[in-house]
N, C-alpha and C positions, 0 to 999 in steps of 0.2 A: 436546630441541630443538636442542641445538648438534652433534649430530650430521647435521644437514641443513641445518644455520644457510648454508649457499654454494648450498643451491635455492632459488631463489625461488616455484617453485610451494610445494616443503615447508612454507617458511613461510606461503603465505596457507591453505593446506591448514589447518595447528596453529594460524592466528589464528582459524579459523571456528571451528577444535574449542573451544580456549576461549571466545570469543565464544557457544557454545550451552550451556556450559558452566556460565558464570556468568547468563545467563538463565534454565536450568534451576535456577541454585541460587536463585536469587531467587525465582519461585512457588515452592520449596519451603520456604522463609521463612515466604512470606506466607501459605500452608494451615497450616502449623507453628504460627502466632501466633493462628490459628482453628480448630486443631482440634478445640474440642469443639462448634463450631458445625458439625461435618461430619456427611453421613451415614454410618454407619455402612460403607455398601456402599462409599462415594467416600475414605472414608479414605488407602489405600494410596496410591489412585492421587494423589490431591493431595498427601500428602508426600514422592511420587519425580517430582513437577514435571510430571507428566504430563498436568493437566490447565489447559485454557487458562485465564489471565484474560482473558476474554469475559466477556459477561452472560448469556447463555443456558447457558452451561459452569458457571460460581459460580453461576447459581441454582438448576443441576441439583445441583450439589454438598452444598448448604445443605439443614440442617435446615428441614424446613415452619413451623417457627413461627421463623425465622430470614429469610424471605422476604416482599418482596424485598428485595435489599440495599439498605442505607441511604446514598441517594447524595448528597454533601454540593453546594448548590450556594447561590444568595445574592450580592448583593455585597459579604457582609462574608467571604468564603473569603478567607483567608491565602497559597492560592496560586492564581492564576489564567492560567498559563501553563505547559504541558507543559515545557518546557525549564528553569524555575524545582521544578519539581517532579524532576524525572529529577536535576536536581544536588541535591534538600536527600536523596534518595533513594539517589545512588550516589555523590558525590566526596567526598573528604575533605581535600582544604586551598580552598577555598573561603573559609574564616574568615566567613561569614555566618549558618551553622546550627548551631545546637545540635542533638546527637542522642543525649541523655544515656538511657545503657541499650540502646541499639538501635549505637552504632557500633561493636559487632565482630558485626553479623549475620555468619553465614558468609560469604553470599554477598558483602557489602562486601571481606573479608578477602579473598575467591578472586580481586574485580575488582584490589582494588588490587595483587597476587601481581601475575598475569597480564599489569598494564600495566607491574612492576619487570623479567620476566623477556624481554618484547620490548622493550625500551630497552635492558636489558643487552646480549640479541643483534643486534637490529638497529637499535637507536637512538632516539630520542626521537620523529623524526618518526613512525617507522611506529607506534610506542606511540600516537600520539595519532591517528595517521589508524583503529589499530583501535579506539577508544573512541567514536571518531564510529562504524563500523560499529554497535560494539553500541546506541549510542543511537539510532542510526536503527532496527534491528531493532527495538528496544524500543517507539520509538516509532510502529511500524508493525503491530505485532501484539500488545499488550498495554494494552487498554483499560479493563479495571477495574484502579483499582492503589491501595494503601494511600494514606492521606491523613492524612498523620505530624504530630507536632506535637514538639518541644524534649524533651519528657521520654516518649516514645511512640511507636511504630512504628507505631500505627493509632489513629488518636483513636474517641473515642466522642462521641454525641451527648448532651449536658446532658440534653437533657428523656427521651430514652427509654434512651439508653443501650446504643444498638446502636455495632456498627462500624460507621463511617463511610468509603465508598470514594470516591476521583477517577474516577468517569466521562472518559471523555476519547473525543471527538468528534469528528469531519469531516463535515459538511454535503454538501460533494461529493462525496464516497465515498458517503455515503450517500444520494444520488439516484442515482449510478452502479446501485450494486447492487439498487435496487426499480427506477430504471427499467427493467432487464435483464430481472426479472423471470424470469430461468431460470439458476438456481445449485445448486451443491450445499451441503448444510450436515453437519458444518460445510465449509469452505471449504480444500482442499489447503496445506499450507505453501509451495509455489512461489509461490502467491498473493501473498506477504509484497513482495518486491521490487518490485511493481510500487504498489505504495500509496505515498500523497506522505508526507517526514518535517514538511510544514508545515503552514498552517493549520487544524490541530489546536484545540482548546477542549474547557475544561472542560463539566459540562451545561446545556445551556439549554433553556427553557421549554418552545423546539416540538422540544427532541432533547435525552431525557433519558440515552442511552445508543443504545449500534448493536446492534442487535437481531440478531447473529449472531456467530458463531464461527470462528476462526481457526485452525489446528491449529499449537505449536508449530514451531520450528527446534530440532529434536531427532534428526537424520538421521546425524550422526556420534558420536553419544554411544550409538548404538544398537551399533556395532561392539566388538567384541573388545578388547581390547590387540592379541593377537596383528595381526587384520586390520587397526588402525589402522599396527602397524606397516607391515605389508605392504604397505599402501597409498602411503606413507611410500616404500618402497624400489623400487615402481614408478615413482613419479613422478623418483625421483631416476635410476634407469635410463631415463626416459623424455629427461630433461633432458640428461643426457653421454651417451646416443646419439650418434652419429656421422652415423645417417639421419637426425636430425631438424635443425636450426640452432638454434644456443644461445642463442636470446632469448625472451623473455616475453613470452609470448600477450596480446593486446591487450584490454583489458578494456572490453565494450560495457556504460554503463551499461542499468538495463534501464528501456522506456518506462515512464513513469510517465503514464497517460490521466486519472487519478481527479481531476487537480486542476481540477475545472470549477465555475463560480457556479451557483451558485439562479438560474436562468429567471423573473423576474417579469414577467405578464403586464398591459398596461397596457388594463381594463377602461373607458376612456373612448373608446378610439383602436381599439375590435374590427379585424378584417381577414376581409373575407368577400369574396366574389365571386372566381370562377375567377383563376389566378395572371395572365393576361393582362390583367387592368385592375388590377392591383397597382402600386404607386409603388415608387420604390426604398427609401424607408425601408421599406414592408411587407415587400418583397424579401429586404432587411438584416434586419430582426426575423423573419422565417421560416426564413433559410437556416444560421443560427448554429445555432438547436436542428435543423435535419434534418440536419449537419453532426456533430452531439453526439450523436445516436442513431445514425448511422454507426460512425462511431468505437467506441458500447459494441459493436454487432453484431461488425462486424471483429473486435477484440477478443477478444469470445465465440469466434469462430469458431474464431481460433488457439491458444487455449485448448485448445479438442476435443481439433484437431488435433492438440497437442502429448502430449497425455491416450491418442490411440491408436498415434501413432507417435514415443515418447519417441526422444532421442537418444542413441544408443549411447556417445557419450563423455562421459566424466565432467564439469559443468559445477564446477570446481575454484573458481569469483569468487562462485556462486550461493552463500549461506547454505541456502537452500531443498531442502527434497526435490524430487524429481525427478518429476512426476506419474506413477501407473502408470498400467499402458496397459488400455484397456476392454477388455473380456472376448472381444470378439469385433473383426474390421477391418469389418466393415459400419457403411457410413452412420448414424449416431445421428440422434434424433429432433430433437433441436438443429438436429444441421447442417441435417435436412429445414426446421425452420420457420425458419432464421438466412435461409439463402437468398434464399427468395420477399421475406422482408420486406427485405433490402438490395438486391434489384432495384429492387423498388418506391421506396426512397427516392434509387438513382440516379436513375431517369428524376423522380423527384421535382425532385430536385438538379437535374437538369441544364435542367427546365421553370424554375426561379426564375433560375438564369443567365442562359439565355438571354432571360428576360424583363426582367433588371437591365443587357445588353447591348446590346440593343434602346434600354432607356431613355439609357443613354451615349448612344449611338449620336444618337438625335435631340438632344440636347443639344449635341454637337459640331454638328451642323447649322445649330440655331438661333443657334450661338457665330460660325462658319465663314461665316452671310448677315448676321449684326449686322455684322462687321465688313469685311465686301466683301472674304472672300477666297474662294478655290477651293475645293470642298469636296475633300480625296486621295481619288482611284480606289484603293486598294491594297487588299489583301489582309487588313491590319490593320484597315481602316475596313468598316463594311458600308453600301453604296447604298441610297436610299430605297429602292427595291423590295425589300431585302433586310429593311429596317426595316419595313417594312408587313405583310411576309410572314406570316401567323397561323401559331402554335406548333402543331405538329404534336404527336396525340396519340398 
């Protein structure tokens, strides 16, 4: 590392490699502490970290009379917040947990190396700003996770006696992806970036887990030595260029869309009749969710997009693999149905606007004769005639 300690790409390059590093060593822990719960076939690959903590991933994993996992929830849970759990699970001066027998996992050993050895090179801040990476990783793509206690790396359940896992949950992730309704499964590692590191929870009643899968950030553990080197002395030949200018490339976080509420629908207050006899609060409660199904479509679309015509340059800030490109440049079926359905909710969109415009609009009116002044001619304002007008279909 301190041979490229003066690039700054080098180092965010060698913070991601660790960073996937010690994610990879953690699933390998936690198959490691289960493995005679595995199947025979899943062996391997669960103790080279390969396979997701997902729910659908560990339940393929799991012996038949091992299913399904046993997921601890209750309000008498000891831990009830993802960030209270990620710290009794990976820091070590804390002084609040006990983790007697379980505090030299590998993987603890390899985090807390990795967070000595970038403080040594480049100092305490960037140490801590990568520790937030990997817990945002962590917390964005690793949702069945041990559910530890003082003297134990996985607790068991009193009465039956299984492992007991933390489920860990998002409600609006999880309307995002069913109401999308056209995914792949599992789900590309690029994916990872773009999930919220907040309003996270343990399981609840109407969401006992997320019923799909994630694929690892395992995209540079896949290389060489040799090729990590190489990689390593390109960037560094990239950076003392003389064609290129010597600062670092700006880093765009990447959108995060998934953090949206639960939609509840108020069954006393229905909303029927075409959008033209609509009030502006129906207006308001109609245009949020045709605004939120936008949003996922767009979304989807640039996803494809990104899936048939990847970007030639390395994304050096992304932890994530890079999506490959489909098998062919023809239109996908996606793009065919994404289409027609975001037409349709533009002119949707744009019928509720103009029908909450209208309603402004006479209300300045009514404000504009209350109090005996001029109604403005301009460009801003629309004329009664303009206001009477019927919405064009």
């Amino acid at each position: 590392m301190t041979e490229f300690s003066s690039i700054p790409t080098c180092q965010d390059y060698l913070q991601k490699y660790l960073r996937q590093l010690c994610l990879r060593a953690f699933r390998k822990d936690v198959f490691t502490q289960i493995k005679r719960l595995l199947k025979p076939e899943s062996v391997s690959a669960a103790l080279a970290g390969e396979i997701p903590l997902c729910w659908p991933s560990l339940k393929g994993a799991l012996q038949t009379q091992h299913c399904p996992p046993y997921i601890a929830s209750g309000n008498r849970m000891a831990v009830k917040h993802i960030n209270v759990l990620f710290t009794w699970l990976w820091e070590w001066r804390d002084g609040r947990f006990e983790r007697k027998g379980w505090d030299h996992k590998p993987y603890r050993l390899l985090y807390q190396k990795s967070f000595e050895v970038i403080t040594l090179i480049q100092g305490k801040d960037a140490a801590r700003q990568w520790k937030q990476g990997l817990k945002d990783s962590f917390i964005q793509s690793h949702w069945m996770l041990p559910y530890p206690q003082n003297n134990s790396f996985m607790r068991k359940s009193k009465e039956s006696g299984q492992v007991m896992w933390w489920s860990s949950v998002h409600r609006g992730m999880d309307l995002y992806y069913h109401e999308l309704n056209v995914f792949d499964r599992p789900f590309p590692a690029s994916y990872i970036k773009h999930h919220p590191t907040t309003g996270w929870s343990p399981s609840q009643p109407s969401l006992a887990h997320l019923d799909y899968t994630i694929e690892p950030e395992q995209r540079l553990l896949h290389l060489s030595d040799p090729e990590l080197y190489q990689t390593l002395r390109d960037l560094q030949s990239q950076w003392t260029s003389p064609d290129r200018p010597p600062q670092r490339p700006v880093h765009q976080s990447s959108r995060v869309i998934f953090e949206n509420q639960e939609r509840i629908q108020n069954p006393f207050d229905p909303i029927t009749g075409p959008v033209e006899t609509w009030s502006i609060s129906a207006c308001s409660r109609k245009l949020h969710p045709a605004l939120y199904k936008y949003e996922i479509l767009h979304h989807r679309r640039q996803c494809v997009q990104r899936r048939r015509h990847p970007s030639s340059y390395p994304d050096y800030y992304s932890d994530t693999e890079p999506e490959p490109p489909a098998e062919n440049d023809e239109q996908t079926s996606d793009e065919e149905g994404i289409e027609p359905q975001k037409a349709r909710l533009i002119q949707y969109i744009q019928q509720i606007e103009k029908r909450m415009y209208e309603l402004i609009c006479r209300d300045l009116l009514v404000f504009y004769f209350i109090v005996g002044a001029q109604y403005p001619q301009h460009s801003d304002y629309m004329t009664i005639s303009e206001v009477n007008r019927p919405v064009e279909s």
